[in-house]
N, C-alpha and C positions, 0 to 999 in steps of 0.2 A: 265310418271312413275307411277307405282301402288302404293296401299297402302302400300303392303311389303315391296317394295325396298324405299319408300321414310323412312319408318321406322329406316331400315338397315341403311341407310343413315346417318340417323339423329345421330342412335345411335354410326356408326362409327366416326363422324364427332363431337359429344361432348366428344368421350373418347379419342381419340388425342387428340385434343385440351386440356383438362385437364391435361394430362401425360408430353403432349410439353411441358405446361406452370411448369406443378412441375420439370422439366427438367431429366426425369426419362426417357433417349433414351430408355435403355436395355428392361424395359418394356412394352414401345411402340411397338419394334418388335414384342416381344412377344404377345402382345395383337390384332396386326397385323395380325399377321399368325394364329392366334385363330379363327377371324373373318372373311379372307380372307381361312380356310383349306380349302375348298373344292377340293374332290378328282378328279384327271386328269383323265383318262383312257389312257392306256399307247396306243403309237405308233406303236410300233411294239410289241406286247409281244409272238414273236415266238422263244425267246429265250427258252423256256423253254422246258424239256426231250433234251435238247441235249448235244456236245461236242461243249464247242466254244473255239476258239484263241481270245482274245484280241491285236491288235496292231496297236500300235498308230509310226505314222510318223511325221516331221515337217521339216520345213527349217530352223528353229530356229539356225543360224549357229554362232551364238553369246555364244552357250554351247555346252558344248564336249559332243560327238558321247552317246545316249542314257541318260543324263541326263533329260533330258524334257520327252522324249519319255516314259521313265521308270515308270518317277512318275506317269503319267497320265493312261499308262496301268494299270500297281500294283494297284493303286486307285481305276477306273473303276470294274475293278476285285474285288476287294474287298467288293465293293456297291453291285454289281450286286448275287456276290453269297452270298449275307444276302436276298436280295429283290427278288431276283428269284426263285421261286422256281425249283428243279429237271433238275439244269444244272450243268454240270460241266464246270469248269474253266481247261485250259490248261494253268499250271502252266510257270510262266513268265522265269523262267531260261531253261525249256523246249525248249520254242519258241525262245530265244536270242540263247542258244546252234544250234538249226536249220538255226539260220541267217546266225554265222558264219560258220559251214560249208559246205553252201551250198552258200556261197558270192550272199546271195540275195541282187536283185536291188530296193528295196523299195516302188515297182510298183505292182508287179504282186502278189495282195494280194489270190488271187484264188491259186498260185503257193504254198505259206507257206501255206495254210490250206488241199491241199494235203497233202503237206508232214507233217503235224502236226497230221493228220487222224485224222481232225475235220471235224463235222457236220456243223457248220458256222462260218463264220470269221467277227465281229466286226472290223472294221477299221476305225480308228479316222486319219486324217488329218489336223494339226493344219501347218498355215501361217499366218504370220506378230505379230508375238509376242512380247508383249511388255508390262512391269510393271512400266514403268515412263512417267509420264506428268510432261513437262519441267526439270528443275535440283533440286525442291524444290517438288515434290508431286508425289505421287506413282498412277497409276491407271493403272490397267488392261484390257489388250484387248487382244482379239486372235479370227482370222478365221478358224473356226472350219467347219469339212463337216465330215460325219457320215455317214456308208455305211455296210451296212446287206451283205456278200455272203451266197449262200446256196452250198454247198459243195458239196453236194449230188443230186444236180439239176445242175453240170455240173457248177458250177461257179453264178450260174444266179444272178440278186442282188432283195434280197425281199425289200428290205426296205432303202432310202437314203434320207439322210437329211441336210440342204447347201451345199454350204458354206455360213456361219452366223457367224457375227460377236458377241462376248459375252465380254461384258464389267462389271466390278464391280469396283469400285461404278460405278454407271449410271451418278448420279448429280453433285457428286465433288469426285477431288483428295484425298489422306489420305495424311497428312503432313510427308514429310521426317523426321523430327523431332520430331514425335510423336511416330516411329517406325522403326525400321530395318528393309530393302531390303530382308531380307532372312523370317523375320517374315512375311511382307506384301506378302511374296509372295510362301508362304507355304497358307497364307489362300485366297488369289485368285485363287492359284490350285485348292484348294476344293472346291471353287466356281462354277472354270469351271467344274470339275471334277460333282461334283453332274448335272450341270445343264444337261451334256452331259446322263447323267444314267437312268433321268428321261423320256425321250425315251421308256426305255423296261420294267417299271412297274406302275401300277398305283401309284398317289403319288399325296400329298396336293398342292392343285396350291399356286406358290412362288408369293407376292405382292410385287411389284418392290421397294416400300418406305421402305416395312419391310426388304428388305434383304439390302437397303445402311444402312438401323438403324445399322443394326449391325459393320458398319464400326467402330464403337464408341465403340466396346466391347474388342477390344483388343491394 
């Protein structure tokens, strides 16, 4: 290890330790991701000048028909046309209107972005969804797989990524008792939800310890 990094080191290593010991989580994150921002360069960033469909599918058969699917598109959407530049977003009641009546099969993602007369189709695949470890603690998991179509290249896929499993917290459960099912899990969407985004723009790399700190902020 070099001079720098041992440096880096040191200095991350006595200001945790400091923060731990004043028991000041919030701020630890905080000083986490200060110290860990460094920018990603995104994976695919061919999103941008175009038209895209966002759609997200799941087996999730535990919740009625577009409730999972919904949030995690509208979200996506959401990120993506703050952080992208010169794309448009095909509007989420657009593309639900095109589902029903065209009784699509939830497969043939190149099909909907025909008939969307989109440039590319974002397609999110989420399996094995689940926001409880055992009867007493919340934690989130979901198989997540991520797939670019080009639309205009005949369906072709630019860009795929898993299936990957994405868990928050990492380390331990959130106590049932410290929070409601609907709260826990409005902010593990936004967990999955971001982690899935940062894909298609440059963005500060997330430090795995900083993002359970924040378990403790709500």
């Amino acid at each position: 290890m070099d001079r720098r990094s041992l440096k880096n080191s040191a200095v991350f290593s006595m200001a945790l330790a400091a923060l731990l010991l004043g028991g000041c989580i919030a701020t630890t994150a905080q000083l986490l991701h200060v110290i860990h921002g460094l920018k990603v360069k995104a994976e695919y960033p061919g999103l941008k000048n175009s038209r895209v469909a966002i759609v997200c599918v799941s087996d999730a058969s535990s919740y009625g028909p577009n409730k999972l699917t919904s949030t995690v598109s509208q979200a996506l959407a959401s990120i993506l046309a703050r952080e992208v530049k010169n794309m448009e977003i095909v509007p989420h009641a657009e593309i639900e209107h095109w589902k029903d009546s065209n009784g699509w099969n939830e497969i043939d993602f190149v099909e909907i972005g025909k008939g969307l007369e989109a440039d590319k189709v974002v397609a999110i695949e989420i399996g094995s969804y689940s926001i409880h470890e055992g009867t007493t603690m919340y934690k989130g998991r979901a198989t997540v797989k991520t797939t670019v179509y080009d639309i205009e290249q005949d369906g072709s896929i630019e860009f795929s990524q898993g299936p990957a499993e994405y868990q928050f917290p990492k380390s331990h459960g959130r106590p049932s008792l410290s929070t409601s099912e609907q709260q826990f899990e409005a902010v593990y969407l936004g967990k999955l939800v971001e982690n899935i985004s940062r894909s298609f723009y440059d963005s500060e790399r997330v430090d795995a310890v900083a993002e359970d700190a924040t378990i403790y902020e709500f």
